[in-house]
ZADO-1210 file (C-alpha; in nm, 4 decimals, padded with zeros to 6 digits):
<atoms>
<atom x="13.3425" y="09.4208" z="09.3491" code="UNK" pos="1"/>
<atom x="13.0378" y="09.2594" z="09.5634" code="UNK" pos="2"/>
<atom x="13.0379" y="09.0890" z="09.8795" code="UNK" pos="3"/>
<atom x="12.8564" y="08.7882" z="09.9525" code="UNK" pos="4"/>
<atom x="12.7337" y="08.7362" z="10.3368" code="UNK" pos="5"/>
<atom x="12.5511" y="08.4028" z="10.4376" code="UNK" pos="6"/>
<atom x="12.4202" y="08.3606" z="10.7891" code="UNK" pos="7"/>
<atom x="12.2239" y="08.1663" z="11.0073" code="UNK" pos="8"/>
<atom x="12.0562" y="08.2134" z="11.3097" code="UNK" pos="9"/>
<atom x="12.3052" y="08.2710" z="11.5932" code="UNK" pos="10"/>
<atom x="12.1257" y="08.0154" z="11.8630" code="UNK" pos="11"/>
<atom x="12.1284" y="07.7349" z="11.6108" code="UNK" pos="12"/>
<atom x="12.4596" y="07.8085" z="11.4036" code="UNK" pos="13"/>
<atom x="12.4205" y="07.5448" z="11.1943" code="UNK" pos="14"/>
<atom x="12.5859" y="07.7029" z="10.8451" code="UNK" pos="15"/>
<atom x="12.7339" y="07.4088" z="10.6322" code="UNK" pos="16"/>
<atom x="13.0681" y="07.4552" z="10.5403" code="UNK" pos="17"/>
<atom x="13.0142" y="07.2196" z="10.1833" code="UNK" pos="18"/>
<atom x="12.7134" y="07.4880" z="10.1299" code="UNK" pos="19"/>
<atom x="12.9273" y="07.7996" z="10.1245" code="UNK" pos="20"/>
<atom x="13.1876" y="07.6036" z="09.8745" code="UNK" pos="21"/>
<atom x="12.9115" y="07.4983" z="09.6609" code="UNK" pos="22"/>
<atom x="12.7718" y="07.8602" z="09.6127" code="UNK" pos="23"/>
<atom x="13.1539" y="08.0228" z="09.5743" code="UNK" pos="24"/>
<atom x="13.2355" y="07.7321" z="09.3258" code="UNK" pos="25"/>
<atom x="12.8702" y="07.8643" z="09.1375" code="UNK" pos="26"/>
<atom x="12.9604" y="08.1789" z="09.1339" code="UNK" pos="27"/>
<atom x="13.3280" y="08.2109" z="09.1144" code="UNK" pos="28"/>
<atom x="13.3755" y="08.3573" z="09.4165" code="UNK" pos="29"/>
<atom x="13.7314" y="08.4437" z="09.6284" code="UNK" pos="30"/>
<atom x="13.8325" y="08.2457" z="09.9073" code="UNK" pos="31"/>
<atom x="13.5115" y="08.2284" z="10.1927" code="UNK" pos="32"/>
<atom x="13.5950" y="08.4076" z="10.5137" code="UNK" pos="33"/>
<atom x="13.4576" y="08.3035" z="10.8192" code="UNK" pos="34"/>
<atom x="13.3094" y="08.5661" z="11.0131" code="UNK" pos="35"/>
<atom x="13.1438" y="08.3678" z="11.2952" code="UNK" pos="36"/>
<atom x="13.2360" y="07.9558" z="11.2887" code="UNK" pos="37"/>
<atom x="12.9457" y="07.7769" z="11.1586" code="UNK" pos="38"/>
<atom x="12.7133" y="08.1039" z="11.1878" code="UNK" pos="39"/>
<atom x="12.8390" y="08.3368" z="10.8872" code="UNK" pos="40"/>
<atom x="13.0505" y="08.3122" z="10.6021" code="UNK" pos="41"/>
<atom x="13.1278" y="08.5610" z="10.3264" code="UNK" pos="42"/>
<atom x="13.3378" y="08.5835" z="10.0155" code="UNK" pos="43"/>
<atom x="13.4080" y="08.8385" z="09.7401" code="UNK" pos="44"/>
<atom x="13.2222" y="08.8311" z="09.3971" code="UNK" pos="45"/>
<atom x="13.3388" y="09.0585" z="09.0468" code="UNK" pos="46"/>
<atom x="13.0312" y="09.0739" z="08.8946" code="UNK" pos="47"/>
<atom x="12.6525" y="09.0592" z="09.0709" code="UNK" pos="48"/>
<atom x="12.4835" y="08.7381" z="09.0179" code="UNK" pos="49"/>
<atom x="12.1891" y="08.7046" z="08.8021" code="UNK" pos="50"/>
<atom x="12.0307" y="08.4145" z="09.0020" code="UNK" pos="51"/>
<atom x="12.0885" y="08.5595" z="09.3391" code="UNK" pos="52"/>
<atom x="11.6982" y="08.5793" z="09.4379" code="UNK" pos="53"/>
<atom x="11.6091" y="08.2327" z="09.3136" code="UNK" pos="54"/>
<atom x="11.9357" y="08.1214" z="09.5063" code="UNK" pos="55"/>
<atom x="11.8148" y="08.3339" z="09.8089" code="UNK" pos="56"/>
<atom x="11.4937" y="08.1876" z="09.7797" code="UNK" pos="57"/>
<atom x="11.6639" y="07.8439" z="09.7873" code="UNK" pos="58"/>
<atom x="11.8630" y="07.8787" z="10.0915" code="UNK" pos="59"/>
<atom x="11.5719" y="08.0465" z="10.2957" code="UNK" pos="60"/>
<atom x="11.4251" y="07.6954" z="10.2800" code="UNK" pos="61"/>
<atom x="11.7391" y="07.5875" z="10.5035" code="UNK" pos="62"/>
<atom x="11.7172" y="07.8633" z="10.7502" code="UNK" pos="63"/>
<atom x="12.0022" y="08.0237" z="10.5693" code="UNK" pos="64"/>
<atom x="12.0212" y="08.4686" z="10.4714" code="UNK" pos="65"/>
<atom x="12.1906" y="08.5916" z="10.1810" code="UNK" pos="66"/>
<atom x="12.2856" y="08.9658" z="10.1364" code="UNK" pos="67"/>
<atom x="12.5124" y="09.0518" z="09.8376" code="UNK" pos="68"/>
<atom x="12.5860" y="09.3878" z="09.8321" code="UNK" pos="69"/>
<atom x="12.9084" y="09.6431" z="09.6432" code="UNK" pos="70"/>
<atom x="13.2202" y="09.6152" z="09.8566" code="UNK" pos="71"/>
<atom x="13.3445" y="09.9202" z="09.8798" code="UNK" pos="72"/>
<atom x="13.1396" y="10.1286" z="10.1592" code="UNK" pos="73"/>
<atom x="12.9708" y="09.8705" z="10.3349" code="UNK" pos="74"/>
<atom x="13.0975" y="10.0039" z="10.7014" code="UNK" pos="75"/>
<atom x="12.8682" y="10.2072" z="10.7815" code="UNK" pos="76"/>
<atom x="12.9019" y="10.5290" z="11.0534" code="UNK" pos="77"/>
<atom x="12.5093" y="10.5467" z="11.1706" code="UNK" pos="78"/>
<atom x="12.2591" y="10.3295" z="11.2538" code="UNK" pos="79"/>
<atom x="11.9216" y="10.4210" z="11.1808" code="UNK" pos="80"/>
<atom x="11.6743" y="10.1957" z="11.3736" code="UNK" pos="81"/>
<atom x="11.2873" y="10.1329" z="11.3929" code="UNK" pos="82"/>
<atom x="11.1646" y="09.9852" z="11.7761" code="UNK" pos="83"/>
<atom x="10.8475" y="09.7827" z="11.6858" code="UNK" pos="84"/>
<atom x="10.8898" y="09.4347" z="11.6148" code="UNK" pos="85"/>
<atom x="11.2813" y="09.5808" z="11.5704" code="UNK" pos="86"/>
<atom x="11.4861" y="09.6656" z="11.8732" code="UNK" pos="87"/>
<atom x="11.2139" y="09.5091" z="12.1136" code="UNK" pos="88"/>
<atom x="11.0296" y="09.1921" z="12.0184" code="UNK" pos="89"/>
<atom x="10.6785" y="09.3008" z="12.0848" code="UNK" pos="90"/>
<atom x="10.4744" y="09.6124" z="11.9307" code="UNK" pos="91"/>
<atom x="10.4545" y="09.8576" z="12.2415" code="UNK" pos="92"/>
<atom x="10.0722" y="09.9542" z="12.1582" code="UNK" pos="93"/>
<atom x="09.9576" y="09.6028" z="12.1019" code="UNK" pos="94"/>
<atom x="10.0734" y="09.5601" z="12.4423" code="UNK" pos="95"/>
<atom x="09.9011" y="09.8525" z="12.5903" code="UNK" pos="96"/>
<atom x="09.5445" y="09.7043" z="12.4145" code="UNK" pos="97"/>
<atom x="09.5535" y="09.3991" z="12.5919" code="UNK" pos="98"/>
<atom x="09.5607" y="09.6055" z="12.9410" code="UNK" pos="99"/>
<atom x="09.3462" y="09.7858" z="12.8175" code="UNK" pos="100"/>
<atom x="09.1188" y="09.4976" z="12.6961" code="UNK" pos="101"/>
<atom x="09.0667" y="09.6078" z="12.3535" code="UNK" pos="102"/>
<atom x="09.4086" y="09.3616" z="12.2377" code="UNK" pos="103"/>
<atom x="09.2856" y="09.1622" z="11.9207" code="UNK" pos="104"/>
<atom x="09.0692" y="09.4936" z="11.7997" code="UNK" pos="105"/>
<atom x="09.4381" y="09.6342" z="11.8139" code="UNK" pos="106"/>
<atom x="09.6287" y="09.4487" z="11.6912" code="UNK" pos="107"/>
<atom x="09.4583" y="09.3058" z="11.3639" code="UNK" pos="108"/>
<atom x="09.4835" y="09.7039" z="11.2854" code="UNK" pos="109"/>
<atom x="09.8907" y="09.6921" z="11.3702" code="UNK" pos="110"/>
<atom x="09.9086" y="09.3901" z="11.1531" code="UNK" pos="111"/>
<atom x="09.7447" y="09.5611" z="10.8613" code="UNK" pos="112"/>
<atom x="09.9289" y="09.9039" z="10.9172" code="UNK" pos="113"/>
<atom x="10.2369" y="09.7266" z="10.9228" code="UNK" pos="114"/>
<atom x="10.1714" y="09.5536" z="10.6025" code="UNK" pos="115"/>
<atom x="10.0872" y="09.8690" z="10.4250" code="UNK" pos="116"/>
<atom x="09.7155" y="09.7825" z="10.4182" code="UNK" pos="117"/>
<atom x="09.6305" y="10.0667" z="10.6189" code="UNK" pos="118"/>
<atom x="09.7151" y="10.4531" z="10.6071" code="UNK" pos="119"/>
<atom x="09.9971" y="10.4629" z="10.9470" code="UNK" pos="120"/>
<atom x="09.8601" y="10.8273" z="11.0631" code="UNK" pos="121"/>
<atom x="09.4932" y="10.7033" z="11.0387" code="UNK" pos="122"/>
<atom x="09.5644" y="10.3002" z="11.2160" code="UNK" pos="123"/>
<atom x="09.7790" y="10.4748" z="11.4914" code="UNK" pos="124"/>
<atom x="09.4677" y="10.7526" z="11.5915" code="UNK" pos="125"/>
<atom x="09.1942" y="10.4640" z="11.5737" code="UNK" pos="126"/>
<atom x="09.4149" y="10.2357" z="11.7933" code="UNK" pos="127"/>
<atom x="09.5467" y="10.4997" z="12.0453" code="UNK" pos="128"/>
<atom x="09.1727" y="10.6648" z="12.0613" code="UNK" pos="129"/>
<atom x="09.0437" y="10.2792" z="12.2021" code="UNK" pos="130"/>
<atom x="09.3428" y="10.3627" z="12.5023" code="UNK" pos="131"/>
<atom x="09.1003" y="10.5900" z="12.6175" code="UNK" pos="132"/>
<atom x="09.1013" y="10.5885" z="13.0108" code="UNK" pos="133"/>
<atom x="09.3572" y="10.3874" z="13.0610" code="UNK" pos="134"/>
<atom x="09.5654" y="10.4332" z="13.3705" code="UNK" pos="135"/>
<atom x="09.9237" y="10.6421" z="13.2440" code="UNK" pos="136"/>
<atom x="10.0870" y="10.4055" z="13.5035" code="UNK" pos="137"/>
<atom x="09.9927" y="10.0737" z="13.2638" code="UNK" pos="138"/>
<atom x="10.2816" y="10.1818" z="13.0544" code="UNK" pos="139"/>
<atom x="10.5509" y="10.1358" z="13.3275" code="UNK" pos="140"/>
<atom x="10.3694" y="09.8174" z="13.4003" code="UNK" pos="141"/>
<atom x="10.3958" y="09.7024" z="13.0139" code="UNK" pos="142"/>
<atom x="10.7741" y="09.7855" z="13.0020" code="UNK" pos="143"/>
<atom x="10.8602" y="09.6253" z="13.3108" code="UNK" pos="144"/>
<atom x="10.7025" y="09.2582" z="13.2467" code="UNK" pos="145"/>
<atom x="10.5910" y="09.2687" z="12.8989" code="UNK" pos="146"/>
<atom x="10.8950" y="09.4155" z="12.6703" code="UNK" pos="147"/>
<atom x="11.1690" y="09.2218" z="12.6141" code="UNK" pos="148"/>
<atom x="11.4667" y="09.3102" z="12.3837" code="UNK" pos="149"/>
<atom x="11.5083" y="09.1691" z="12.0085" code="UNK" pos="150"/>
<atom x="11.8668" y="08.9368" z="12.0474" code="UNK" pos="151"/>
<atom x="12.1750" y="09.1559" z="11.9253" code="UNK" pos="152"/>
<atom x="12.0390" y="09.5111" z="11.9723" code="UNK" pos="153"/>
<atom x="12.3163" y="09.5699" z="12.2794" code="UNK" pos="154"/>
<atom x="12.5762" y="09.4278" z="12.0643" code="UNK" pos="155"/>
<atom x="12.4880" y="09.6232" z="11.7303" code="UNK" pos="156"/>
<atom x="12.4800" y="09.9398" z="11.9459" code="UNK" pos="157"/>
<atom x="12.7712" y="09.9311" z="12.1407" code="UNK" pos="158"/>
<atom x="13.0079" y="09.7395" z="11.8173" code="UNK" pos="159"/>
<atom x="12.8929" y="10.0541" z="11.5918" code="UNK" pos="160"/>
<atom x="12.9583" y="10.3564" z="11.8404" code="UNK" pos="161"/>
<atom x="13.2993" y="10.1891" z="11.9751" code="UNK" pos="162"/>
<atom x="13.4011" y="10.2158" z="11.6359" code="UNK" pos="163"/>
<atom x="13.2907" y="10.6186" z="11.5756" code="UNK" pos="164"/>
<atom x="12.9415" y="10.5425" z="11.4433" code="UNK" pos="165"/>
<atom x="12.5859" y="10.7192" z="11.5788" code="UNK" pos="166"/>
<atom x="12.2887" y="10.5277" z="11.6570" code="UNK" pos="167"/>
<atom x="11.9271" y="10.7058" z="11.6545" code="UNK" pos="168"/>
<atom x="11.5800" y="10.5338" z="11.7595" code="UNK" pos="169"/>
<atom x="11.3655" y="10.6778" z="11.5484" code="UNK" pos="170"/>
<atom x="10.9601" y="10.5013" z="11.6274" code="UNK" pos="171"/>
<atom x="10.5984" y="10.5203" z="11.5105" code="UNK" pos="172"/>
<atom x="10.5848" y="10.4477" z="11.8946" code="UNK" pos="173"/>
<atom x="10.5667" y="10.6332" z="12.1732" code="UNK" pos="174"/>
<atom x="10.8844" y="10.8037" z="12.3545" code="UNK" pos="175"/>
<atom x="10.7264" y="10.6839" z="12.6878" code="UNK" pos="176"/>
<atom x="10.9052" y="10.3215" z="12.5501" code="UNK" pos="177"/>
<atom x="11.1560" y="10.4514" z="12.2857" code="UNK" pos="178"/>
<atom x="11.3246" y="10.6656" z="12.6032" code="UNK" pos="179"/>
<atom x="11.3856" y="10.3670" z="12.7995" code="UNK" pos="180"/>
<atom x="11.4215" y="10.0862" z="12.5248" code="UNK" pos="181"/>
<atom x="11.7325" y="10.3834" z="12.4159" code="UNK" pos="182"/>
<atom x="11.8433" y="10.4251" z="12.7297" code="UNK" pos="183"/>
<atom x="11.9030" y="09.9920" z="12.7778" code="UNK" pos="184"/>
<atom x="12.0707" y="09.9774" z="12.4168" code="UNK" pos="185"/>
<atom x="12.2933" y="10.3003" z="12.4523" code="UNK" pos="186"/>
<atom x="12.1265" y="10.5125" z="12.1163" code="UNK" pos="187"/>
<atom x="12.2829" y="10.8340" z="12.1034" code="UNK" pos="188"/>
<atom x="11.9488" y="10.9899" z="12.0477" code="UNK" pos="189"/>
<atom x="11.5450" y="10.8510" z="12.0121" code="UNK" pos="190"/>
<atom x="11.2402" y="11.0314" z="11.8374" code="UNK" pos="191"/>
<atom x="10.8625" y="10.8757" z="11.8815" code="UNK" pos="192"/>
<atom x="10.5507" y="11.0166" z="11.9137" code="UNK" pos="193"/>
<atom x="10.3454" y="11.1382" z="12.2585" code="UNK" pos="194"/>
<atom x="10.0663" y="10.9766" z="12.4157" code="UNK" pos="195"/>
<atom x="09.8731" y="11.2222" z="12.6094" code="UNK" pos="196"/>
<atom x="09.7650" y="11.1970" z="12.9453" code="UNK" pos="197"/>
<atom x="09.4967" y="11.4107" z="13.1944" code="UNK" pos="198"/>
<atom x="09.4748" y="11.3092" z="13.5269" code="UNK" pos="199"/>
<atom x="09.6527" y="11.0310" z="13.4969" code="UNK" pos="200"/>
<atom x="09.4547" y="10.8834" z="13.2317" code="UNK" pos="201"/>
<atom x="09.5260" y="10.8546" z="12.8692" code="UNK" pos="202"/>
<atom x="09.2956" y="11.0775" z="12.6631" code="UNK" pos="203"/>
<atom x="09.3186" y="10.8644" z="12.3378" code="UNK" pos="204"/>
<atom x="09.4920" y="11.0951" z="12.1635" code="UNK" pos="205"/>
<atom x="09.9188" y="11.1737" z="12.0628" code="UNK" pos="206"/>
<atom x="10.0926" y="11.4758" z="12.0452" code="UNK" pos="207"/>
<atom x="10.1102" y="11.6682" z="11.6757" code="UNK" pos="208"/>
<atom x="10.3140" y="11.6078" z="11.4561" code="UNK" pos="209"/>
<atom x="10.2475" y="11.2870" z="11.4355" code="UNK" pos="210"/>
<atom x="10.5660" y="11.0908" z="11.3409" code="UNK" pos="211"/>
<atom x="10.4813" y="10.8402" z="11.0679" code="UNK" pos="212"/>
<atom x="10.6798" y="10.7172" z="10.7424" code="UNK" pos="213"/>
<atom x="10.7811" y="11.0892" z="10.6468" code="UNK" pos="214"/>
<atom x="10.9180" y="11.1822" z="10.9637" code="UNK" pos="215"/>
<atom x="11.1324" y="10.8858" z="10.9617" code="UNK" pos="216"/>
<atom x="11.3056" y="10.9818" z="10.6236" code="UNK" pos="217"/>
<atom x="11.3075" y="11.3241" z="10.7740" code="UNK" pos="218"/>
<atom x="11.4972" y="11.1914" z="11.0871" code="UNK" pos="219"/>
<atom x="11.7359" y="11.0132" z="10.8292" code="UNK" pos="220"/>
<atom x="11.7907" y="11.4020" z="10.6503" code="UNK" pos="221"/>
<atom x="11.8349" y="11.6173" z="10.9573" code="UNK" pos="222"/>
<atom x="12.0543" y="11.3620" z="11.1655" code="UNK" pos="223"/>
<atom x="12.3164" y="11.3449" z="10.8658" code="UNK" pos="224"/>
<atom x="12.3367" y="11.6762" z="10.7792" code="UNK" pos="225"/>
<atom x="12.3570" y="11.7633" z="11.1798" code="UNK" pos="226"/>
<atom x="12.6881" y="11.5141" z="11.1698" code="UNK" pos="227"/>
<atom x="12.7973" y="11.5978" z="10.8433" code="UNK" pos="228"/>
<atom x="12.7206" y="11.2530" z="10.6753" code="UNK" pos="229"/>
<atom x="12.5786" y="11.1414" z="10.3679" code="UNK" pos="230"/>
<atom x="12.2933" y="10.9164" z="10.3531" code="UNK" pos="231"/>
<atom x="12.5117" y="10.6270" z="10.1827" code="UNK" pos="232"/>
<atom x="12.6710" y="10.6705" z="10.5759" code="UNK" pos="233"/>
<atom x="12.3803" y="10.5452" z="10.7263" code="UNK" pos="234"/>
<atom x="12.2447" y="10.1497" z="10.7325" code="UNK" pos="235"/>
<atom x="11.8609" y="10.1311" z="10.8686" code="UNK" pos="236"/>
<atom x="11.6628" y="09.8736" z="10.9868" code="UNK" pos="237"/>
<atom x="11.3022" y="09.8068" z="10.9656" code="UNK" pos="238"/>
<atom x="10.9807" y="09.5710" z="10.9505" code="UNK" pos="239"/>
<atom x="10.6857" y="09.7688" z="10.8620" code="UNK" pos="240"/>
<atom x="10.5552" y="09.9614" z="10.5912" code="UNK" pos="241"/>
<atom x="10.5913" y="10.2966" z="10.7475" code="UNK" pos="242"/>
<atom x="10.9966" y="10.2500" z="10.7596" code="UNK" pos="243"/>
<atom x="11.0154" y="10.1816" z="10.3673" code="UNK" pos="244"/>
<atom x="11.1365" y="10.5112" z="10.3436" code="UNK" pos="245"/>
<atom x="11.3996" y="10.5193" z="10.5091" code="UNK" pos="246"/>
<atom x="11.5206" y="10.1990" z="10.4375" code="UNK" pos="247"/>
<atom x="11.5238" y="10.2897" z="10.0710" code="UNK" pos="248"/>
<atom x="11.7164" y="10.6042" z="10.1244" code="UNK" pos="249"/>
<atom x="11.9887" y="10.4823" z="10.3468" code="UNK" pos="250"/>
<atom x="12.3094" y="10.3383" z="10.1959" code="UNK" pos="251"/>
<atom x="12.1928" y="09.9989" z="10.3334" code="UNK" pos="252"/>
<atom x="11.8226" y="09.9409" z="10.4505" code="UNK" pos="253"/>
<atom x="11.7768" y="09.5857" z="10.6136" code="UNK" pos="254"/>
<atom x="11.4208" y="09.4408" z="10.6419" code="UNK" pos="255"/>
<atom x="11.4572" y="09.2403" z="10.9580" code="UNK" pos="256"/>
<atom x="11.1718" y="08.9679" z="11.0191" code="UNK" pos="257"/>
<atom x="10.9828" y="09.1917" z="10.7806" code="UNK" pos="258"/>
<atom x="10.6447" y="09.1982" z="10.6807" code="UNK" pos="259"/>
<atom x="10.6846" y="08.9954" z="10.3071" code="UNK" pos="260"/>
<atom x="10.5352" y="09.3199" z="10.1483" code="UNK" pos="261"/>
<atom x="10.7718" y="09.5154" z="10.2968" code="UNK" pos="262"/>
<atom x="11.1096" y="09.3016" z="10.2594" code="UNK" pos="263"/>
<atom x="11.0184" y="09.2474" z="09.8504" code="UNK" pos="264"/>
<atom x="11.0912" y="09.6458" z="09.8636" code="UNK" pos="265"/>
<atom x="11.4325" y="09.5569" z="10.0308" code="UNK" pos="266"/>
<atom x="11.7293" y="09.4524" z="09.8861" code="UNK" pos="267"/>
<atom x="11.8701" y="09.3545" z="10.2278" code="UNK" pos="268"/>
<atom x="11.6399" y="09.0822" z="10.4344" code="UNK" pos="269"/>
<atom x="11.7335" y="08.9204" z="10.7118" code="UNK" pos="270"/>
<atom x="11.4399" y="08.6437" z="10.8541" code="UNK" pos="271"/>
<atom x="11.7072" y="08.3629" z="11.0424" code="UNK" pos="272"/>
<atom x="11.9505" y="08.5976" z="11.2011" code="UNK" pos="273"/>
<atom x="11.9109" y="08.8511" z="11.4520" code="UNK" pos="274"/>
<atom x="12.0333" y="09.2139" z="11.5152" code="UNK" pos="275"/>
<atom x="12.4031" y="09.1068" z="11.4950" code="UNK" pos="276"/>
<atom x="12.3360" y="09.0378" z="11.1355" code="UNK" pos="277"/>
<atom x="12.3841" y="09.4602" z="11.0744" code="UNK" pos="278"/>
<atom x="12.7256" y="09.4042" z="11.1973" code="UNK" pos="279"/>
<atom x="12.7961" y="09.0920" z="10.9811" code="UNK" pos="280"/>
<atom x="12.6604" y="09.2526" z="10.7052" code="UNK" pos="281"/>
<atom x="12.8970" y="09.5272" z="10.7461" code="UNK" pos="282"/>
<atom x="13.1931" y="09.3214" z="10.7714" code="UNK" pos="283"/>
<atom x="13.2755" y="09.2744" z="11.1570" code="UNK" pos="284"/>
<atom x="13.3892" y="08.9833" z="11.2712" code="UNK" pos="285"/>
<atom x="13.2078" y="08.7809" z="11.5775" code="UNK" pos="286"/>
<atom x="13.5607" y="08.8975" z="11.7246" code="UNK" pos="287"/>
<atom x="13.5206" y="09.2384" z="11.6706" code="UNK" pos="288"/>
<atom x="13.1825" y="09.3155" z="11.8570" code="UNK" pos="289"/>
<atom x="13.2123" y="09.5231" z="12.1630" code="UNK" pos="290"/>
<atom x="13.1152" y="09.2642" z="12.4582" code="UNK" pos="291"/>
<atom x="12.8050" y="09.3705" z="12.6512" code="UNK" pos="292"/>
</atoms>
């Protein structure tokens, strides 16, 4: 059995009820069931449609997401997250390169990294080494009037842990933001790597390991075992290249706003909706979220 989830985005809610009919009458769905009014609407499905990307495709085009995923284990108990461009709406380096002066330098090499273009390990030394100098107290400065949060992290967070689940930040950042930006959204726990700093300056340089695409599917590894869940437990969520990993090993990996590289690797995309779309996606109800 397979579930079929259309949504919209949340500040425009705009879903036509005639559409959702028209695509259960297609595919000979079950009865739709409103999970939001005029936001999202799902219904049940016996077999997996063979058209489903041309008719994703099609409904893009009217600011309209699609998921269809297998019934049966879609709740998830973990939430695997990326920060970037994911849980915050800006990428925290690109941020620090415009104090810093060197911003378009930076963040043409983001873009590219991001993409897959680039080798992560490599694009995050040769932007961090042109923060040489900066002052360490820029990066209180950035978080305070330059970081905002992505729309439905607070809710995703708190719905999923009132309900028994974990939640883990897990960033090709730095933990200077991820420690904060965790800390705002209530994650049980946050990983990201160190910028270093002498004097009060950054030296251009982060702390070894460096935590790139492995160390994100090795977050997803250790954190399960730790809590004694499998990895079909776990949904992640993602933009960039460097969180392909982990989105392909969790039980359900959503490419949110994606890169288009990246989300053709992802069976889940989400480009209208916003964070709340995890919870949709996992069944909850606009009722059920935890208010925050």
């Amino acid at each position: 059995m397979y579930v079929a989830t259309l949504l919209t985005n949340p500040a425009i809610a705009r879903l036509d009820p005639a559409l959702v009919e028209s695509l259960r009458n297609a595919w000979g769905g079950g009865d739709a069931v409103w999970l939001s009014p005029d936001e999202v609407a799902e219904f049940t499905l016996a077999t997996l449609p063979g058209n489903r990307w041309q008719v994703w495709d099609d409904l893009q085009a009217l600011g309209v997401d699609l998921v269809v995923q297998p019934a049966e284990g879609r709740k998830k108990r973990m939430l695997l997250a990326d920060m970037d461009s994911t849980m915050i709406q800006q990428e925290c380096i690109d941020e620090l390169a415009d104090e810093a002066g060197v911003g378009d330098r930076v963040k043409d090499i983001t873009a590219r990294a991001m993409n897959g273009e680039l080798d992560f390990e490599g694009a995050l030394l040769e932007r961090v080494g042109l923060l040489r100098g900066l002052d360490e107290a820029v990066i209180g400065h950035v978080l305070n009037t330059r970081i905002t949060l992505m729309p439905g992290g607070r809710a995703l967070v708190a719905t999923m842990r009132a309900n028994g689940g974990y939640a883990a930040l897990v960033s090709g950042g730095f933990t200077a933001f991820t420690a904060q930006v965790a800390a705002q959204l209530g994650f049980d726990e946050n990983r990201a790597n160190t910028l270093l700093a002498a004097d009060g300056k950054l030296t251009g340089d982060v702390g070894r390991p460096i935590l790139g695409r492995q160390a994100k599917v090795d977050a997803l590894e250790q954190i399960t075992a730790r809590l004694g869940l499998s990895e079909q437990d776990v949904i992640a969520v993602g933009d960039g290249a460097n969180d392909l990993g982990m989105l392909g090993r969790a039980g359900t990996g959503v490419a949110l706003h994606a890169k288009p590289s990246v989300a053709a690797q992802c069976e889940v995309r989400i480009n209208h909706g916003d964070l709340t779309a995890l919870l949709f996606v996992q069944g909850y109800a606009k009722a059920d979220f935890v208010a925050v």
